[in-house]
KOLVO-561116 format. One record per residue (C-alpha): residue in one letter; x, y, z; chain; residue number from 0. Coordinates in Angstrom, 3 decimals, m for minus. Layout:
% KOLVO-561116
[logu 'a'; [X; Y; Z]; 'A'; NUM] ...
***
This chain:
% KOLVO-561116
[logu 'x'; [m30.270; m72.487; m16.455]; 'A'; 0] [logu 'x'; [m27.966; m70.433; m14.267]; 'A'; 1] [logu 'x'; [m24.109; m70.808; m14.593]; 'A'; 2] [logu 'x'; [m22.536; m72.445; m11.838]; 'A'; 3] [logu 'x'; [m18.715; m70.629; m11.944]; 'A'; 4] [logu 'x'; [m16.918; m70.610; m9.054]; 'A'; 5] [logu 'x'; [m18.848; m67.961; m7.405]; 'A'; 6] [logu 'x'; [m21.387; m70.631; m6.301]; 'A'; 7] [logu 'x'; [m24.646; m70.976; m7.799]; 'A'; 8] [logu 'x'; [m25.188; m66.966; m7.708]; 'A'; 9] [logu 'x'; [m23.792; m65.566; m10.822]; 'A'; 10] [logu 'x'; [m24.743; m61.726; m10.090]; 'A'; 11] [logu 'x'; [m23.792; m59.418; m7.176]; 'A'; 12] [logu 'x'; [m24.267; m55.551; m6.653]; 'A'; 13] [logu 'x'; [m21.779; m54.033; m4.246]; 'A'; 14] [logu 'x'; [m24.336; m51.196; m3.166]; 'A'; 15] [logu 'x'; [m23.753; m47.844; m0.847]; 'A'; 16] [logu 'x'; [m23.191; m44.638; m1.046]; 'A'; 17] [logu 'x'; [m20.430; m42.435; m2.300]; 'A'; 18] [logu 'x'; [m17.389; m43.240; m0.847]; 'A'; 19] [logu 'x'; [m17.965; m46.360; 0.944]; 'A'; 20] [logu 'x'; [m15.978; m48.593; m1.369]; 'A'; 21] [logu 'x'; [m18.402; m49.896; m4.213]; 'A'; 22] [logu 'x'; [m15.405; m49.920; m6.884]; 'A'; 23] [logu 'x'; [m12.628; m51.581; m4.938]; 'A'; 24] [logu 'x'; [m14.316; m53.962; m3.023]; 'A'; 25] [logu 'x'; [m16.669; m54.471; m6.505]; 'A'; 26] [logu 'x'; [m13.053; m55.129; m8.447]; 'A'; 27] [logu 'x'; [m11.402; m57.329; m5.429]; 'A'; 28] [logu 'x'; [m15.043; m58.971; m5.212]; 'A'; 29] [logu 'x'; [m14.875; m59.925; m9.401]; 'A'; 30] [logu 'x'; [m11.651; m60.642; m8.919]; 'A'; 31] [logu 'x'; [m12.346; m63.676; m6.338]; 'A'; 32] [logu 'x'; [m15.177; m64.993; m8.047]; 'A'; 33] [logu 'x'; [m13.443; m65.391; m11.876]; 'A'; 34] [logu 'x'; [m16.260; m62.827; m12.856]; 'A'; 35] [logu 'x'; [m16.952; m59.823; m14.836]; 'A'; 36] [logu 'x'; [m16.584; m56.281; m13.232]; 'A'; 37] [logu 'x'; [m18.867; m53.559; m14.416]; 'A'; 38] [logu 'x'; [m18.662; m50.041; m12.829]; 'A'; 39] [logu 'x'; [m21.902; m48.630; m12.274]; 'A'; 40] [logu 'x'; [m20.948; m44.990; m12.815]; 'A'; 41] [logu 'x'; [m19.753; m45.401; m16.404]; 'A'; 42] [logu 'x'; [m22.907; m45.952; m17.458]; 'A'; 43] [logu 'x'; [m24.302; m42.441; m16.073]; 'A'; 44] [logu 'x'; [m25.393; m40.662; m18.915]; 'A'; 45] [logu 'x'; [m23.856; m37.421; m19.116]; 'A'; 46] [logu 'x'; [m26.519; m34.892; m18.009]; 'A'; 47] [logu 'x'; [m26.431; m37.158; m14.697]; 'A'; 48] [logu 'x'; [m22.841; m36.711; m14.308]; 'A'; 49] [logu 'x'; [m22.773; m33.051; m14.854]; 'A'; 50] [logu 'x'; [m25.926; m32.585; m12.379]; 'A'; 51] [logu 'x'; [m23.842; m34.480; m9.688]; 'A'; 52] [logu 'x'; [m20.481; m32.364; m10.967]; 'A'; 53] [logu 'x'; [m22.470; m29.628; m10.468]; 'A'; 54] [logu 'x'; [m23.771; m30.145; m6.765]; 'A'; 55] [logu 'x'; [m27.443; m30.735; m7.743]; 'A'; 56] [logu 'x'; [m28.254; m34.746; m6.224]; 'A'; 57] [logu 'x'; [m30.057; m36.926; m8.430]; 'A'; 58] [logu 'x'; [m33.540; m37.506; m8.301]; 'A'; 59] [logu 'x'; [m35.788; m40.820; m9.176]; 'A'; 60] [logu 'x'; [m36.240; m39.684; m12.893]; 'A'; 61] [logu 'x'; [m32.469; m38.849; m13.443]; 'A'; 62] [logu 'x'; [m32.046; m42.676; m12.282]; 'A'; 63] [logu 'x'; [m34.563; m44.182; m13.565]; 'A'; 64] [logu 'x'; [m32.865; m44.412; m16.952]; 'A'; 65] [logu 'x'; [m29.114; m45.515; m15.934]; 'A'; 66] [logu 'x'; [m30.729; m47.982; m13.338]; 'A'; 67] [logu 'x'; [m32.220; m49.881; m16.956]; 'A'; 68] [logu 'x'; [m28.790; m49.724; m18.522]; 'A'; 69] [logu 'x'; [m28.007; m52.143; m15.275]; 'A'; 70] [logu 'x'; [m30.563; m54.009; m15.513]; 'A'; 71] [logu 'x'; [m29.907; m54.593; m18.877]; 'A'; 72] [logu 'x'; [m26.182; m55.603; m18.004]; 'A'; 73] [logu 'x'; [m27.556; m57.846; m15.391]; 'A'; 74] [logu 'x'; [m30.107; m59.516; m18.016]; 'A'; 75] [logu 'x'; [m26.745; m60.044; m20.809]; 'A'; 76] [logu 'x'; [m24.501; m61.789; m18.247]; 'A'; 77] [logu 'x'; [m27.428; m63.989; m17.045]; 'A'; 78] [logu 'x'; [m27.951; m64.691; m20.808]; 'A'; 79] [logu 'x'; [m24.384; m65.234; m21.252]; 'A'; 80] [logu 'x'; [m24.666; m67.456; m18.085]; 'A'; 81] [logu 'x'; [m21.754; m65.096; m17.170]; 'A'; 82] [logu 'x'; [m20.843; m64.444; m13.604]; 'A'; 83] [logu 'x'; [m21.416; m60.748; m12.664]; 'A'; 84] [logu 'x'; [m20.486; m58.242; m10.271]; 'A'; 85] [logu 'x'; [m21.638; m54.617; m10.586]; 'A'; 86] [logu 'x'; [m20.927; m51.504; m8.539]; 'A'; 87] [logu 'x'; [m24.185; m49.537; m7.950]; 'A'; 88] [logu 'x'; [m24.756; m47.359; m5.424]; 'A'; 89] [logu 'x'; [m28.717; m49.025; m5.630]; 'A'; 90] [logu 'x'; [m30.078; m46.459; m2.704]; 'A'; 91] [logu 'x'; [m33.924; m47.299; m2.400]; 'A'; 92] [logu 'x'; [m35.640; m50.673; m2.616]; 'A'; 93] [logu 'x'; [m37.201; m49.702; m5.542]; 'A'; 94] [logu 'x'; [m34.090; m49.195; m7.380]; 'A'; 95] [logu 'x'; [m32.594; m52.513; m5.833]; 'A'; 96] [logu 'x'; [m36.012; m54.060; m7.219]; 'A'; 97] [logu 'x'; [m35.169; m52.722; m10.738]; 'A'; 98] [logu 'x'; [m32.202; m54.599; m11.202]; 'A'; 99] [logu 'x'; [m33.409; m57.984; m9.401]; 'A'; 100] [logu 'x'; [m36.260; m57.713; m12.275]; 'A'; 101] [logu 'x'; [m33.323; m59.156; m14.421]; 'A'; 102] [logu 'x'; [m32.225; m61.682; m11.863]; 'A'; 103] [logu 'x'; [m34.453; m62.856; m9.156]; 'A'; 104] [logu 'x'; [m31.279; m64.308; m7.291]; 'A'; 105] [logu 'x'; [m29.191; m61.185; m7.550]; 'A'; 106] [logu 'x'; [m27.415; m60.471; m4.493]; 'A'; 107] [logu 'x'; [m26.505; m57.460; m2.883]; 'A'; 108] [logu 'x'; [m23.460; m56.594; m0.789]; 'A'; 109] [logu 'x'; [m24.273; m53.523; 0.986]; 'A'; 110] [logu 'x'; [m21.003; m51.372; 2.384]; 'A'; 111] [logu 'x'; [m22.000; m49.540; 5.427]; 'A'; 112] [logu 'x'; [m20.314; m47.445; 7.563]; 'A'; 113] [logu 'x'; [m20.101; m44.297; 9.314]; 'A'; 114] [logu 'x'; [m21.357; m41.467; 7.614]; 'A'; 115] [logu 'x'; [m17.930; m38.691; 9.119]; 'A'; 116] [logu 'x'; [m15.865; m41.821; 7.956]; 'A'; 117] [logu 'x'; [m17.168; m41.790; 4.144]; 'A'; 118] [logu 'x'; [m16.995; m37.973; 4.406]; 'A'; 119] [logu 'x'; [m13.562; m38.000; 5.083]; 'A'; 120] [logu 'x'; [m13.180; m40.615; 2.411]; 'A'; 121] [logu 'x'; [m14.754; m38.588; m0.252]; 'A'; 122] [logu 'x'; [m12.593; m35.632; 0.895]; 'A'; 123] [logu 'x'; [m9.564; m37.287; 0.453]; 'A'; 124] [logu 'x'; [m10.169; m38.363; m3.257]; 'A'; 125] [logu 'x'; [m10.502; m35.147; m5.724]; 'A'; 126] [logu 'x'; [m10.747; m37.172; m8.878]; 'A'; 127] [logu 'x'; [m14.069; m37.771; m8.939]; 'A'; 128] [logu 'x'; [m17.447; m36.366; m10.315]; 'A'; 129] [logu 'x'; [m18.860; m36.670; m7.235]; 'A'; 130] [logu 'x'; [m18.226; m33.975; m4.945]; 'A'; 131] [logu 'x'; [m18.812; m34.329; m1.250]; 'A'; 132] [logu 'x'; [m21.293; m32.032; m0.658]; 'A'; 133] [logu 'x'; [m23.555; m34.530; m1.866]; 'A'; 134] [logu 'x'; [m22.816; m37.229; 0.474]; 'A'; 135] [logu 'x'; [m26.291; m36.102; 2.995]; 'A'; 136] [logu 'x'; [m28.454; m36.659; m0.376]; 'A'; 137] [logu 'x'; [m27.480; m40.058; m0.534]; 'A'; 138] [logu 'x'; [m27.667; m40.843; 3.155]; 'A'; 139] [logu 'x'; [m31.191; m39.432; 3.078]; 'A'; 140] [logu 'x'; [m32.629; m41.239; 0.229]; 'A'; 141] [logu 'x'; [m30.457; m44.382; 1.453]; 'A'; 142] [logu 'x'; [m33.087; m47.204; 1.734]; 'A'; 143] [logu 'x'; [m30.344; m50.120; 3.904]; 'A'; 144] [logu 'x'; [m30.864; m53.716; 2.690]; 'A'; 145] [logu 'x'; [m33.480; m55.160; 4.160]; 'A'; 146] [logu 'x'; [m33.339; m58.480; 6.070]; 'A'; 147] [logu 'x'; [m36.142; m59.829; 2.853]; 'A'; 148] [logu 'x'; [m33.511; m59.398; 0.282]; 'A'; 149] [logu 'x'; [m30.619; m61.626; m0.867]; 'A'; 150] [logu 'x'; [m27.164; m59.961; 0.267]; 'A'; 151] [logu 'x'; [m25.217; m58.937; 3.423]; 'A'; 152] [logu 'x'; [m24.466; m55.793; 4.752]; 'A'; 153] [logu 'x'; [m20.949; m55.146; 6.185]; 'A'; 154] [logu 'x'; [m19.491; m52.738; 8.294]; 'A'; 155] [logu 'x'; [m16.680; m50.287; 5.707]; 'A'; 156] [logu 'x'; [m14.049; m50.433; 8.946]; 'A'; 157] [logu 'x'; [m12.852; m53.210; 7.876]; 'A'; 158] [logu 'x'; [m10.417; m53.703; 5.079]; 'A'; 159] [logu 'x'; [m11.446; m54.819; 1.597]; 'A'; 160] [logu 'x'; [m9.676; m58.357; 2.500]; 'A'; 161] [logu 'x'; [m11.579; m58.601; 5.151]; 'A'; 162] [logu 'x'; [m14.680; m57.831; 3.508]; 'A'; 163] [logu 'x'; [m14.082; m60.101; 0.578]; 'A'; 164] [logu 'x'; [m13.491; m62.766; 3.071]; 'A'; 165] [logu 'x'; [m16.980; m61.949; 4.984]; 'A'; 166] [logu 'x'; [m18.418; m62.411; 1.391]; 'A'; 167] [logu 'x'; [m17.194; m65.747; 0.733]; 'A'; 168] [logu 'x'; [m18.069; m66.873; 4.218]; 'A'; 169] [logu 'x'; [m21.428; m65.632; 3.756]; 'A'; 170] [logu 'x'; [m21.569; m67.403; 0.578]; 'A'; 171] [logu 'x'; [m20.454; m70.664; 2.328]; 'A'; 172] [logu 'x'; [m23.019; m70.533; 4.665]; 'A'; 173] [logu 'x'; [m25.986; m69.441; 2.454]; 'A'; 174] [logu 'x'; [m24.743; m72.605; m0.174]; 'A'; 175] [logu 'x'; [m24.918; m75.194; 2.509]; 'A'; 176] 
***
């Protein structure tokens, strides 16, 4: 039986783009609102994945492949929990996204889109990360957007992570009626 917390009668969200687009703040803000747990996706890269990406060299389906079941995996305790959930993934490819709804048919998925000289400039302006920006046209390529079949929303990264925590909730509203 699902867990019906105050984030409605979905207990586990991925806030899903690419690098740059604002997976951990709006992923934190999002957790925040709903009286959930936050997991960052990228913590759980094992290291030969974080050096690749350190290193310039994009991931490929086999480098994911493993970190995407360490997700799924964290998607399958909190539903066993009956925990509320909200992970930060960049989830790029349906395939990927269908990965981690194997733990969690109802999983939904917050996709943060935007313009692709705006998350340049974004991942520019941060130098703390492993992530360099010379990566950024990898993960626009192999960038699969959600699909109007799956469970989530996709909103537009202009707008401020207020504003897209509010677009959540109202989509949430809607969707529980």
């Amino acid at each position: 039986m699902r867990n019906h917390t105050n984030s409605g009668p979905f207990t586990c969200w991925v806030v899903m783009g690419v690098s740059g687009c604002g997976k951990s703040d709006v992923g934190r803000r999002l957790a925040s609102h709903l009286g959930a747990t936050y997991v960052e996706g990228d913590d759980d890269h094992p290291a030969a994945n974080l050096a690749k990406m350190a290193a310039g060299h994009p991931l490929n389906d086999a480098d994911r492949q493993g970190w995407l079941l360490v997700l799924q995996e964290r998607i399958l305790d909190a539903q066993e929990r009956g925990e509320a959930l909200v992970l930060s993934c960049s989830a790029l490819k349906r395939r990927y996204r269908d990965l981690l709804r194997a733990a969690d048919p109802a999983l939904i998925f917050v996709h943060l889109d935007g313009d692709a000289a705006l998350i340049s400039a974004r991942l520019q302006a941060r130098g703390d990360h492993f992530m360099p920006p010379t990566l950024l046209d990898s993960q626009l390529r192999d960038l699969e957007p959600l699909a109007d079949d799956e469970n989530g929303m996709r909103l537009d990264i202009r707008r401020t992570p207020g504003q897209l925590i509010s677009d959540v909730m109202q989509w949430m509203a809607v969707k529980n009626k």
